[in-house]
C-alpha positions as CSV (number, residue, x, y, z in Angstrom):
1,X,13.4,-11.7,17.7
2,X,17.0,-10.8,19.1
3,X,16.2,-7.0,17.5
4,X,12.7,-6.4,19.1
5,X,13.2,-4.5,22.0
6,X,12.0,-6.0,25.2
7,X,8.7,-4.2,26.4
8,X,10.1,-4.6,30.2
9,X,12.3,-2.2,29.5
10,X,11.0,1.5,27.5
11,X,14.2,2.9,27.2
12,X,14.1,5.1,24.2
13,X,16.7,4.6,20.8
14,X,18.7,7.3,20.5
15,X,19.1,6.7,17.0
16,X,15.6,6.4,16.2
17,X,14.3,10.0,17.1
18,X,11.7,12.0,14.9
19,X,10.4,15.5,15.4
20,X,6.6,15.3,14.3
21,X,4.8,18.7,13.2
22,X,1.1,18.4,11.7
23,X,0.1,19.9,8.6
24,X,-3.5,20.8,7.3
25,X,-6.2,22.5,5.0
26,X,-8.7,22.1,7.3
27,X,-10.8,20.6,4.8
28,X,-9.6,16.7,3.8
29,X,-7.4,15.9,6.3
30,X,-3.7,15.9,8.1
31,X,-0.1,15.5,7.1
32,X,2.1,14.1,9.8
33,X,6.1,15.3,9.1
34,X,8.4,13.1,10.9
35,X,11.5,14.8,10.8
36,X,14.6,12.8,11.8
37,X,16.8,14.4,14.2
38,X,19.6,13.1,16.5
39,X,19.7,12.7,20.0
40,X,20.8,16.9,20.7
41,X,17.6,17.9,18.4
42,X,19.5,18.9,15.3
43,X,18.1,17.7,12.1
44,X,19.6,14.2,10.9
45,X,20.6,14.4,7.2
46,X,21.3,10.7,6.7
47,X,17.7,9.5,7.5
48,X,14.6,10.4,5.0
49,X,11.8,12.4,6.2
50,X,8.3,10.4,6.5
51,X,4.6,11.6,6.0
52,X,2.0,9.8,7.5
53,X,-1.7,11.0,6.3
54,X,-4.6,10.8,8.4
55,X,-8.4,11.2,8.1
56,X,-11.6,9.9,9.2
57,X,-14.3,7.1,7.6
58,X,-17.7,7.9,8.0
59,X,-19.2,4.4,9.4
60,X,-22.4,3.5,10.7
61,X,-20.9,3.2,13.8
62,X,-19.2,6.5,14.1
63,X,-15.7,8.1,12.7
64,X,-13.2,5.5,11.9
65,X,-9.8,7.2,12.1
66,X,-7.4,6.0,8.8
67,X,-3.6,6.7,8.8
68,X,-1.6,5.9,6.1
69,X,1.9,6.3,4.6
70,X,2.7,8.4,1.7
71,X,5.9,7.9,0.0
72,X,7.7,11.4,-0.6
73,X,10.6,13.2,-0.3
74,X,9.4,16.9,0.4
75,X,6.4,18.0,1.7
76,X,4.6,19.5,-1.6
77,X,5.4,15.9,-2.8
78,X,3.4,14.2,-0.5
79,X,0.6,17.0,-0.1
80,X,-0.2,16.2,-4.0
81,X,0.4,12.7,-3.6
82,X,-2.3,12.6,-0.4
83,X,-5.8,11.7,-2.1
84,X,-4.2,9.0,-3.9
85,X,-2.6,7.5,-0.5
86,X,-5.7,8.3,1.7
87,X,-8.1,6.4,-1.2
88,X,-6.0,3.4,-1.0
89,X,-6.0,3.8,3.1
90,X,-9.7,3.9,2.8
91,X,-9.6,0.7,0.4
92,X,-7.5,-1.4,3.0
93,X,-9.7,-0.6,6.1
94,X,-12.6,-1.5,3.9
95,X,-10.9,-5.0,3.0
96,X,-9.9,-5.6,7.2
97,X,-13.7,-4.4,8.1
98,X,-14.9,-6.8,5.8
99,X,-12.6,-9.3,6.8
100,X,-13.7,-9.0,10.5
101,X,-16.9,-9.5,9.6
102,X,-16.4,-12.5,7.7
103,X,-14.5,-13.9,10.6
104,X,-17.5,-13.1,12.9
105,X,-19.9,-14.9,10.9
106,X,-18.3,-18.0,10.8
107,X,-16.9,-18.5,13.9
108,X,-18.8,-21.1,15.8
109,X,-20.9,-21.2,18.8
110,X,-20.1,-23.2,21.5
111,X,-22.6,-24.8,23.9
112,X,-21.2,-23.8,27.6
113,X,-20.0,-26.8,29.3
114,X,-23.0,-29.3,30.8
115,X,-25.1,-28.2,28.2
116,X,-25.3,-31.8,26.9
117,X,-27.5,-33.1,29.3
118,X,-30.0,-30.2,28.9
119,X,-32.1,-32.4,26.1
120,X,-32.9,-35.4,28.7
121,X,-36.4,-35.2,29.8
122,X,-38.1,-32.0,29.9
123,X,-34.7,-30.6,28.5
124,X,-35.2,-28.8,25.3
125,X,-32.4,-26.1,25.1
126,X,-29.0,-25.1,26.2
127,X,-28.4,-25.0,29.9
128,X,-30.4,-25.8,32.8
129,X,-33.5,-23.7,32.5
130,X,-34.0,-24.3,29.0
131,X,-33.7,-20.5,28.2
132,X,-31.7,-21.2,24.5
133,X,-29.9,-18.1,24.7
134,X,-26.8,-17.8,22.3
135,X,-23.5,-16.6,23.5
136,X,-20.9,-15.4,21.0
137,X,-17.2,-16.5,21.5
């Protein structure tokens, strides 16, 4: 915990500093280049570069934006190394929707509180006027 920073305070590390530039066909997606740079803006030799792919999932819902990493050294590396990366993106966001929606189904529905009494006499659902609507959590 002692190296999380403390969100009170949104001082920026110094040490930590990318420059981003975005990268595209047009056509599949985006390339996200973090370079590393120090604090003055000059380009920081000691720290790797990183390329973060993005596109979108058609759902029935709408666009479902994906980013993923793709491990690379240079920038051809990682543009011929992208539909492999962004397939396995799409495979984990697949496996956490389907997740959700496993969680969703079995969580349980809880009566709201005085409900109990609601099956005396002339009772015969949830709540006082009997209307046996459901109310997810």
């Amino acid at each position: 915990m002692a190296d999380r920073p403390d969100p009170r305070e949104p001082d920026m590390d110094a040490g930590a500093l990318y420059r981003e530039e975005i990268v595209t066909d047009r056509r599949v997606g985006t390339i996200r280049v973090m370079t590393p740079i120090t604090a003055d803006g000059s380009v920081d030799d000691e720290r790797p570069m990183l390329f973060v792919g993005e596109a979108q999932m058609l759902t029935s819902v709408g666009p479902l934006p994906i980013s993923f990493e793709i491990e690379a050294a240079t920038l051809a590396e990682a543009v011929a190394k992208y539909g492999a990366a962004a397939k396995e993106g799409f495979e984990r966001a697949v496996r956490e929707l389907q997740d959700l929606r496993r969680q969703q189904a079995s969580s349980i529905v809880v009566p709201p509180p005085g409900a109990a009494g609601a099956f005396g006499p002339g009772g015969g659902g949830f709540g006082a006027g009997g209307g046996g609507k459901i109310q997810m959590p």
